[in-house]
C-alpha positions as CSV (number, residue, x, y, z in Angstrom):
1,X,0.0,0.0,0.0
2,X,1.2,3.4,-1.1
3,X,2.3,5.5,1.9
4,X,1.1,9.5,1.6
5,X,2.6,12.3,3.1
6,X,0.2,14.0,5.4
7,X,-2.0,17.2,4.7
8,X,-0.5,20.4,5.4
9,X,-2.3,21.4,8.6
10,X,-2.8,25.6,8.0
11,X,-5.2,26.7,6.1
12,X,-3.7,27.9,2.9
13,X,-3.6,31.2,0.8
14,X,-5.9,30.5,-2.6
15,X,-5.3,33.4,-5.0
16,X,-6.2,34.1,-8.5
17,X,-3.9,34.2,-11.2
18,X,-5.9,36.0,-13.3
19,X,-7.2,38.9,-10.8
20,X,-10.2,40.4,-13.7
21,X,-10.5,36.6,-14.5
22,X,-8.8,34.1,-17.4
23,X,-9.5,35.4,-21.0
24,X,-12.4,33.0,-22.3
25,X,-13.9,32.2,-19.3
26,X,-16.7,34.9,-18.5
27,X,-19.4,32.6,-19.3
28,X,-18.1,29.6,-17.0
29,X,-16.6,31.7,-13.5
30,X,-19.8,30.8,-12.0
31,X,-19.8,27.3,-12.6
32,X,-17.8,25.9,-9.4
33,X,-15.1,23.3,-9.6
34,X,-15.9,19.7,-9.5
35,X,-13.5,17.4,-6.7
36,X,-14.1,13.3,-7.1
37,X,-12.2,10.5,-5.8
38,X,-10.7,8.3,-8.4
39,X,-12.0,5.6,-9.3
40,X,-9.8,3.2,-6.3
41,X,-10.4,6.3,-4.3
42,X,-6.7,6.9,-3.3
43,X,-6.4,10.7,-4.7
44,X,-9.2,13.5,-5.5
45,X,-9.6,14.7,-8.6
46,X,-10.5,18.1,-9.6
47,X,-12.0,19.4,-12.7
48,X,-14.0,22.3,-14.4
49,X,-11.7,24.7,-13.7
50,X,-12.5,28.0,-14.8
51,X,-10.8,30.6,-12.6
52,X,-7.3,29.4,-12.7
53,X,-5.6,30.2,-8.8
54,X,-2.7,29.7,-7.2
55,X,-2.6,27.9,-3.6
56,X,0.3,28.8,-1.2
57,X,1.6,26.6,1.0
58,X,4.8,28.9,2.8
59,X,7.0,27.3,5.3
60,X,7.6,29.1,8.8
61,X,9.9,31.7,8.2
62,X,12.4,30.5,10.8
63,X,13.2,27.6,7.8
64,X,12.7,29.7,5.1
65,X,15.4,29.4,2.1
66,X,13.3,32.2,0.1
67,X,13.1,30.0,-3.0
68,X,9.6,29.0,-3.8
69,X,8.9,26.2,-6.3
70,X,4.7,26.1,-8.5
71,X,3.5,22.6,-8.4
72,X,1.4,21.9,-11.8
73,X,0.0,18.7,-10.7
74,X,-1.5,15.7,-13.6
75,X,-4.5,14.6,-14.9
76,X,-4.4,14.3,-18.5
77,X,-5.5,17.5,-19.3
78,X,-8.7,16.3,-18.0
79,X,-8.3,16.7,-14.3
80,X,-5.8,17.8,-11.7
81,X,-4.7,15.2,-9.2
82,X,-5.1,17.6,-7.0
83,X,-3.5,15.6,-3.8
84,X,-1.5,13.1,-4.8
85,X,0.7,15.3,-6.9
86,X,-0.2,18.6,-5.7
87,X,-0.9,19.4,-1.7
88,X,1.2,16.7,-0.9
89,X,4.2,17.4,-2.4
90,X,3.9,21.0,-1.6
91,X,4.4,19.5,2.0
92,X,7.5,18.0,1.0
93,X,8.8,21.8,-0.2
94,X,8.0,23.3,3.1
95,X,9.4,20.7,5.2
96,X,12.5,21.7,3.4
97,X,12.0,25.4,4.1
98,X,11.0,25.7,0.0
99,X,7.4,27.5,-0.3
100,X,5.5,25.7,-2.6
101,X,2.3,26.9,-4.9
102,X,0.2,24.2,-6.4
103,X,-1.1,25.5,-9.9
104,X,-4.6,25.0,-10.7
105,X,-5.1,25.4,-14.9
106,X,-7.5,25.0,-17.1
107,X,-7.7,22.1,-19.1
108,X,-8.1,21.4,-22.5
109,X,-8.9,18.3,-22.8
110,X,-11.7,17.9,-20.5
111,X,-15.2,16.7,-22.4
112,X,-16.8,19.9,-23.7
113,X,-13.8,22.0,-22.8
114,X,-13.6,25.3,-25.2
115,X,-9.6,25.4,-23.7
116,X,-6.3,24.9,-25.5
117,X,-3.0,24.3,-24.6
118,X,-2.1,28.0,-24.7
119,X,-4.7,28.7,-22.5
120,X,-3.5,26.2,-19.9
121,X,0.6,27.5,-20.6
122,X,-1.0,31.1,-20.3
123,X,-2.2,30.4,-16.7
124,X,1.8,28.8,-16.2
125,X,3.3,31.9,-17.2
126,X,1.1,34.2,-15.2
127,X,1.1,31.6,-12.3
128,X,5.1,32.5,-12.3
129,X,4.6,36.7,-12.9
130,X,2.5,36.8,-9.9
131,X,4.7,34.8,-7.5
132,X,7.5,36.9,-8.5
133,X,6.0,39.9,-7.7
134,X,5.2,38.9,-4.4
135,X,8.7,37.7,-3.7
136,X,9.1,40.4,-1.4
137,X,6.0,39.6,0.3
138,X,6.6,36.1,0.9
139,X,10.0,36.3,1.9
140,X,10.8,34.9,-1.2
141,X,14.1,35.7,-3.8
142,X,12.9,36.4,-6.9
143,X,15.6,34.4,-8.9
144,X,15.1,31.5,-6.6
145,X,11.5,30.5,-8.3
146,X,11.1,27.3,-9.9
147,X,8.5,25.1,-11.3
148,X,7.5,21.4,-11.0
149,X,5.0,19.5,-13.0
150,X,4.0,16.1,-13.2
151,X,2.7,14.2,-16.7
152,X,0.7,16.6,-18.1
153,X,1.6,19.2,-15.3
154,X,5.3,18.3,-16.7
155,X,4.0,18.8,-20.0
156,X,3.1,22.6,-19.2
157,X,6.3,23.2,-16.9
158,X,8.5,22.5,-19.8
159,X,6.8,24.2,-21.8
160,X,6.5,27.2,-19.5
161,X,10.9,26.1,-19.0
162,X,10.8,26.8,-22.9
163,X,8.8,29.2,-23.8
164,X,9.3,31.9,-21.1
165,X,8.8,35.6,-21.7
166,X,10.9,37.9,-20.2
167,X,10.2,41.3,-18.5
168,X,8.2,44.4,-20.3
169,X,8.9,47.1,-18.0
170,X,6.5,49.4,-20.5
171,X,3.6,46.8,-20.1
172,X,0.4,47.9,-19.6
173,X,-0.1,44.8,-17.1
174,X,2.0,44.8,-13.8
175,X,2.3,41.5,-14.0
176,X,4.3,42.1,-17.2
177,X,7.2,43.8,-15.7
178,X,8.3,40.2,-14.6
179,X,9.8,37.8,-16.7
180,X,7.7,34.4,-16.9
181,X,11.3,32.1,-16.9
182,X,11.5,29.7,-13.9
183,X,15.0,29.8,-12.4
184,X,14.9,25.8,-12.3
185,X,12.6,23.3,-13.8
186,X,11.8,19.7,-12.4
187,X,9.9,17.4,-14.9
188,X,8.1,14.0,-13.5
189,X,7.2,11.2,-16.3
190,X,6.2,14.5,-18.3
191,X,7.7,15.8,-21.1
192,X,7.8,18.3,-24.2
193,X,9.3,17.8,-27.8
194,X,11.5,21.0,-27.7
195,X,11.3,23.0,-31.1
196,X,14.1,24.7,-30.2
197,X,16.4,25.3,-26.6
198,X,16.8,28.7,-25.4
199,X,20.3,29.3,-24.6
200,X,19.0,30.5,-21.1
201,X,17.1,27.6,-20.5
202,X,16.6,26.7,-16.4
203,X,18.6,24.1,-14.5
204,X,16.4,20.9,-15.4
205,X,16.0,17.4,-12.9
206,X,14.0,14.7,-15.3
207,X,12.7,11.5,-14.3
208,X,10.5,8.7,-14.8
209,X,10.6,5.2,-15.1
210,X,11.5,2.3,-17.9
211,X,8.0,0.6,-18.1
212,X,6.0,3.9,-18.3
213,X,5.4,3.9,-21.8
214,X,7.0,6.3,-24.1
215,X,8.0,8.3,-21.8
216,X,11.7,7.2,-21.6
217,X,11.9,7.9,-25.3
218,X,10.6,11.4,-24.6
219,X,13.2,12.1,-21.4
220,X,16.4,10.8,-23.5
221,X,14.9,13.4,-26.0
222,X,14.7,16.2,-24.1
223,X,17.9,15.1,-22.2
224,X,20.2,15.3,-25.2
225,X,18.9,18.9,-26.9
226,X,19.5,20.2,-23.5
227,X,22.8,18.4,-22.9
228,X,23.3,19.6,-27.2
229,X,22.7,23.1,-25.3
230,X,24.9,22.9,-22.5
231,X,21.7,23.2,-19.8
232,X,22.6,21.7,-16.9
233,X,20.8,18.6,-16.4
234,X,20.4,16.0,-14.2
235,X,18.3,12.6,-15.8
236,X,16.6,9.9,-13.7
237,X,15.4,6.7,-15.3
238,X,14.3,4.0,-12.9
239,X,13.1,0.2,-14.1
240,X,9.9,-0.5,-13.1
241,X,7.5,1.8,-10.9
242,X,4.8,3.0,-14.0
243,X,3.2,6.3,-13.7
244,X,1.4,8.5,-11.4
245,X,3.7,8.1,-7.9
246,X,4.5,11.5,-7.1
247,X,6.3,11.1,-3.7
248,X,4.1,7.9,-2.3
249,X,5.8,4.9,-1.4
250,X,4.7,1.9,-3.3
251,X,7.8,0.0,-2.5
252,X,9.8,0.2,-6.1
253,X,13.0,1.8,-5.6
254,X,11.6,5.1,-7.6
255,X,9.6,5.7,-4.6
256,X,12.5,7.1,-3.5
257,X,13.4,9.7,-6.2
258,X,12.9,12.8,-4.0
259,X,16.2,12.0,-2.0
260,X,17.9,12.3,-5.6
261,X,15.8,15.4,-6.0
262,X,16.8,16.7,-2.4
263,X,20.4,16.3,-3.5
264,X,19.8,18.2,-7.0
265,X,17.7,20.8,-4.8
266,X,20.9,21.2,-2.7
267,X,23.6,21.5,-5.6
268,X,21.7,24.9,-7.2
269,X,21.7,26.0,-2.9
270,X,18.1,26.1,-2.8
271,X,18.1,24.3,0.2
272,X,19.9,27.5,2.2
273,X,19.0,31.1,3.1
């Protein structure tokens, strides 16, 4: 039986990443979110997500580093597993003294949904302007601001890793004054097809396992533009353990991939003030 980490205990900080709402979404904002179990109830699942938030989980300030990490959690672009790879890992973070933000987006491949994949990379981007904003607020630093996503979470953190905008200090938004680029980028059994590497691509930690389809083909992939384009990377391919872990123990030896992630953590100093 999988072990989970506990719940955080506080009450967190919900806030909207789009504060006049998402683009597209006047017609839904009143519709409210659905939350189900799965089907072997061992992780909620959270759909019909039309005002796209942030939720902060900060760590006592006492253990603080001031780097701060957004959580985009899986689902297929159908629904966010909304505990299993999002509350829960955010513990992880703030044991650590890392504040973590799990990332609710819209999602595009949800029956009926009007969404695309910009739309959901939109919210990513903005999800990273408006935590780096509030650096000073949270005690964060603002070039200590990473992003972690897994399958199709992973899916939008690279792409949000590769696609960054940088600052517009004549923008009419605030928000725009920030550049969207993570500082690091940690990518679990989900992937992107790079078109092209930007030279200032983030630090990147990738992993997943041999027996979870294609994604091994897809990490090697990704691995070798970004090794092509000197990013540093670190690559993580375990034998058996499938997909949709996140950091429960179900007794394979990838159960333990957040040590390896701990050490990667402490390598870019993210683990001290």
């Amino acid at each position: 039986m999988a072990t989970a980490l506990s719940l955080c205990a506080a009450t967190p900080l919900v806030i909207p990443i789009w504060a006049d709402g998402a683009p597209g979404t006047a017609s839904k904002r009143h519709l409210p979110e659905k939350t189900v179990p799965s089907p072997n109830n061992d992780y909620q699942r959270v759909s019909q997500i039309h005002q796209p938030t942030l939720t902060a989980f900060l760590p006592p300030a006492e253990k603080a580093t001031g780097a701060a990490v957004l959580i985009f959690p899986g689902g297929g672009f159908q629904f966010l597993s909304i505990d299993l790879e999002g509350t829960e890992v955010a513990e992880w973070f703030t044991q650590r003294g890392i504040a973590a933000f799990v990332v609710k987006y819209r999602l595009p491949k949800e029956p009926d949904s009007s969404y695309t994949m910009d739309d959901a990379l939109a919210d990513a981007q903005r999800a990273i302007r408006l935590v780096r904003s509030r650096a000073a607020e949270w005690g964060l630093q603002p070039d200590r601001i990473g992003t972690l996503g897994f399958s199709a979470g992973g899916r939008i953190a690279a792409d949000a890793g590769l696609r960054f905008q940088a600052a517009q200090p004549t923008a009419t938004d605030p928000l725009h004054h920030y550049s969207s680029r993570p500082d690091f980028q940690i990518l679990v059994y989900g992937f992107t097809a790079p078109d092209a590497i930007p030279a200032n691509t983030p630090p990147t930690f990738l992993l997943c396992t041999h027996d979870d389809g294609d994604k091994p083909r897809q990490a090697i992939a990704l691995y070798s533009a970004l090794l092509v384009n000197k990013v540093p990377t670190e690559l993580h391919i375990y034998s058996t353990g499938g997909h949709a872990y996140a950091m429960r123990d179900y007794g394979h030896p990838v159960n333990t991939w957040n040590q390896r992630l701990a050490d990667w953590l402490g390598t870019l100093g993210l683990l001290k003030k």
